[in-house]
C-alpha positions as CSV (number, residue, x, y, z in Angstrom):
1,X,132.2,172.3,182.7
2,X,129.1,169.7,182.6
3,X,128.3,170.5,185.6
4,X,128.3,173.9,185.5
5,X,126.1,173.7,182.5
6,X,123.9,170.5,183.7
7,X,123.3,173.2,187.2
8,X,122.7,176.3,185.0
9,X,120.2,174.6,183.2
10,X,118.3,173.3,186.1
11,X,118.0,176.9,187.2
12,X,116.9,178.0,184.2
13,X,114.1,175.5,183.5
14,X,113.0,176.0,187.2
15,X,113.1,180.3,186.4
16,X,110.8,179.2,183.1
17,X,108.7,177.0,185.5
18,X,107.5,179.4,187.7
19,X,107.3,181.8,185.5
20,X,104.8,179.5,183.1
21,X,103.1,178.7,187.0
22,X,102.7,182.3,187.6
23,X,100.7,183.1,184.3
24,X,98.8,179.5,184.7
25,X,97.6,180.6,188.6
26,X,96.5,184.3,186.8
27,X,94.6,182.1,183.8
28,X,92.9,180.4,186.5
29,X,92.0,182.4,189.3
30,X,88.4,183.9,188.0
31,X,87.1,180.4,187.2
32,X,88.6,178.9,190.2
33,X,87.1,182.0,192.4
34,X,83.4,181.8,190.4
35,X,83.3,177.9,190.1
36,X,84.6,177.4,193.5
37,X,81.6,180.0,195.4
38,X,79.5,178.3,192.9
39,X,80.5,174.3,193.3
40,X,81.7,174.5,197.0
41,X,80.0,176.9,198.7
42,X,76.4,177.3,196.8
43,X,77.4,180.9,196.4
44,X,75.8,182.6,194.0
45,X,78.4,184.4,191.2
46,X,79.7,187.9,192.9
47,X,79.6,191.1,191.1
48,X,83.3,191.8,191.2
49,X,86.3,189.2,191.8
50,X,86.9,191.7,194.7
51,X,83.9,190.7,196.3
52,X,85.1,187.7,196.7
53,X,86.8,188.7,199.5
54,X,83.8,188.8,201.9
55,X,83.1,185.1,201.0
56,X,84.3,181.5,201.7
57,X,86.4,182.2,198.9
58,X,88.4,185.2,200.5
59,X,91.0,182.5,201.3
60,X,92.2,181.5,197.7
61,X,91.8,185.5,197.0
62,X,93.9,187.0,199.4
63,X,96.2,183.9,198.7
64,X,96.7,184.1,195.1
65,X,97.1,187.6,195.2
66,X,99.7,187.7,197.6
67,X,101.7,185.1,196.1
68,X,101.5,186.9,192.3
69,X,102.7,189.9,194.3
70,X,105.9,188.0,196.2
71,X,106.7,186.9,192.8
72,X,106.2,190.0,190.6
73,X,108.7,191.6,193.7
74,X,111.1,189.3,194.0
75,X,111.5,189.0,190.6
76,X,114.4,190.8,188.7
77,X,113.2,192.8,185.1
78,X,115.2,192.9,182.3
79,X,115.8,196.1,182.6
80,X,115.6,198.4,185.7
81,X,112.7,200.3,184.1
82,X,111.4,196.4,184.0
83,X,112.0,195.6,187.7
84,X,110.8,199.3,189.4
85,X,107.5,198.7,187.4
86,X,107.3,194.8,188.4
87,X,108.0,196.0,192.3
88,X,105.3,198.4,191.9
89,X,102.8,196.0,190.6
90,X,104.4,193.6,193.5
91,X,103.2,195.5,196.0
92,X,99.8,196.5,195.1
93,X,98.6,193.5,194.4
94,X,99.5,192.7,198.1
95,X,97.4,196.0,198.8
96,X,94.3,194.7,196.4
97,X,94.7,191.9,199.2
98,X,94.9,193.3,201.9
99,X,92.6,196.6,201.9
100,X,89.0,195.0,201.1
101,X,86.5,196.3,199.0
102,X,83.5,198.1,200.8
103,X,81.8,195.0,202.5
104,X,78.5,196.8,201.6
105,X,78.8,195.4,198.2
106,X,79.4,196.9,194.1
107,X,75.7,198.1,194.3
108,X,76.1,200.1,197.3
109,X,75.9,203.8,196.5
110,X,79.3,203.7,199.0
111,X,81.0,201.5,196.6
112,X,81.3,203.6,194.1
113,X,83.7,206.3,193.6
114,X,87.6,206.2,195.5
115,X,88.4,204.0,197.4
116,X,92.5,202.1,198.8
117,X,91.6,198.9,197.5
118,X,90.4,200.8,194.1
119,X,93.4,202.6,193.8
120,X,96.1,199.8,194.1
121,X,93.7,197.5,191.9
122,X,94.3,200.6,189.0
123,X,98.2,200.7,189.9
124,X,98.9,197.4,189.4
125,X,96.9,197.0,186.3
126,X,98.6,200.3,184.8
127,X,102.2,199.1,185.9
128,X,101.7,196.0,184.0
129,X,100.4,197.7,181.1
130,X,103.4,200.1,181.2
131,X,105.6,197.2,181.4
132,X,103.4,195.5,178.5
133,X,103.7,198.6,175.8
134,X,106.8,200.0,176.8
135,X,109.2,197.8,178.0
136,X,108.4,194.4,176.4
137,X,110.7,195.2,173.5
138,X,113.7,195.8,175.8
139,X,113.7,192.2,176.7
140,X,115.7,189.2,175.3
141,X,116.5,189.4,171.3
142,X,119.3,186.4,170.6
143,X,117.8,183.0,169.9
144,X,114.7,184.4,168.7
145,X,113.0,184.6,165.2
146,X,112.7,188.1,164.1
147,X,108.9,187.8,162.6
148,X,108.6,185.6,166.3
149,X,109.6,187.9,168.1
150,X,107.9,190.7,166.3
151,X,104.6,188.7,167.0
152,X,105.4,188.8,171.2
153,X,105.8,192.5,171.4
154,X,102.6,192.5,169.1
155,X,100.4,190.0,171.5
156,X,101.8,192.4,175.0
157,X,100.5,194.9,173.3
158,X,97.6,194.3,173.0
159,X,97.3,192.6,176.8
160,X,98.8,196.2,177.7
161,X,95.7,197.5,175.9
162,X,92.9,195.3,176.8
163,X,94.4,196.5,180.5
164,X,94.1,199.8,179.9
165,X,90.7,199.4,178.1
166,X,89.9,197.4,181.3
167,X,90.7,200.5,183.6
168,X,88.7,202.7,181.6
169,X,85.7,200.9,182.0
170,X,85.9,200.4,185.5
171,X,86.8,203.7,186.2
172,X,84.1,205.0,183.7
173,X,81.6,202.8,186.3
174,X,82.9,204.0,189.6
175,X,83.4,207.9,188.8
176,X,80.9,208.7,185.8
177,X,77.7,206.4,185.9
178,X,74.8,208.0,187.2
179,X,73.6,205.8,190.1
180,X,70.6,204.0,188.2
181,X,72.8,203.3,185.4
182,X,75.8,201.8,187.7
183,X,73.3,199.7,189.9
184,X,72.4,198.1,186.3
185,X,75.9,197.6,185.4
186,X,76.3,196.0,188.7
187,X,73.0,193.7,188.3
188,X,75.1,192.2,185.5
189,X,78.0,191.2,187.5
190,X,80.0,193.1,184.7
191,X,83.2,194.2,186.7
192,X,83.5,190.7,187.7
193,X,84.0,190.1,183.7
194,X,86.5,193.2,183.5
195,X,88.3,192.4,186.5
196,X,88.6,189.2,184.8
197,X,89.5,190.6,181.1
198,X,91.8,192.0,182.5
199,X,93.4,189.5,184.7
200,X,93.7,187.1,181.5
201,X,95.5,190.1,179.9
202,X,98.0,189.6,182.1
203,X,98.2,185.9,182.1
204,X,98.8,185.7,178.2
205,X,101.6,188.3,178.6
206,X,103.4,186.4,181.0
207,X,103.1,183.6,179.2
208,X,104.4,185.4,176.0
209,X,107.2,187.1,177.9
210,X,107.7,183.2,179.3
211,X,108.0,181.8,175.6
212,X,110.2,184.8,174.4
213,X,112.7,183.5,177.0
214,X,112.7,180.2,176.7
215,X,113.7,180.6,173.0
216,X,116.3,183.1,174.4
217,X,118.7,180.7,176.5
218,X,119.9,178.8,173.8
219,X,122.9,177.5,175.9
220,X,120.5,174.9,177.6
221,X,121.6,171.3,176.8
222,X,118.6,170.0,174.8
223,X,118.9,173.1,172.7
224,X,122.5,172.9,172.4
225,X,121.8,169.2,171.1
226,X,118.5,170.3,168.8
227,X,121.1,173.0,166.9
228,X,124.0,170.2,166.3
């Protein structure tokens, strides 16, 4: 029976692990994207964390983006509501990888307006934020403070809505700007900041969603031990 417990547990603090890395690489990835163009390469900041792609950086971009999406796929939701709308956001965040941003640049008149890579960046952000408002009640409920848990669906919330705030803006640039506004939107590198917004959004709810299950699995031995 120890061992069955003493193997449980190591799975389980390994599931909280990558979850916790997950959320940590999200947390990280505009700094590291800025800094790193900035530190490494002498490259000046990019308008958008998309443009990063046509840089020296285009590396860790496609990378972390890529593995977010494995993870977000692979992963099984709480509830199959949970796990249709984590598949979804799965696999467009492989497709903000892989279909590029026009090379020409935010400020281009091209850039503006639809395009692939615009199109899964909005679907992954929106499944998220679906998952966020919707579904983050449905999740674990035993083990947890009420007024705690009460304060996790609060906090995804409100990641679900700076998302969602997020889109609006962007979409509000690409589709509604007149062209001498949008190029002085762009001048101020301000989707980079909403891309990144927005990215953090998701970080914190992962890492709430993280918490609100590690105070679920109560059967782990050091809890076990805590509660005797």
């Amino acid at each position: 029976m120890d061992t069955i417990s003493n193997v449980g547990s190591h799975i389980a603090s390994t599931y909280l692990r990558l979850r916790r890395g997950m959320a940590v690489i999200a947390l990280l990835f505009p700094p590291i994207l800025l800094i790193g163009g900035i530190v490494i390469f002498g490259r000046a900041p990019q308008t958008s964390m998309s443009a990063y792609y046509h840089t020296e950086m285009q590396d860790v971009f496609v990378g972390v983006l890529c593995a977010i999406g494995a993870f977000l796929f692979l992963y099984k939701g709480f509830t199959w509501k949970e796990d249709i709308a984590l598949n979804v956001a799965g696999v467009c965040a492989v497709g903000v990888a892989l279909f590029a941003m026009d090379p020409k640049g935010d400020c281009a008149a091209t850039a503006s307006g639809f395009s692939i890579h615009g199109c899964f960046a909005t679907a992954f952000f929106l499944a998220i934020s679906y998952v966020c408002v919707f579904l983050f009640s449905d999740g674990p409920s035993s083990g947890i403070p009420e007024k705690l848990r009460a304060r996790y669906v609060t906090i995804a919330k409100l990641c679900g809505t700076v998302m969602l705030v997020c889109i609006a803006a962007a979409l509000t640039y690409a589709f509604l700007l007149p062209s001498s506004a949008r190029t002085f939107v762009c001048g101020l590198n301000a989707i980079f900041w909403i891309e990144a917004f927005a990215v953090w959004a998701f970080s914190v709810f992962w890492l709430v969603k993280s918490l609100e299950y590690d105070h679920a699995i109560s059967w782990l031995p050091w809890r076990r031990k805590a509660g005797t």
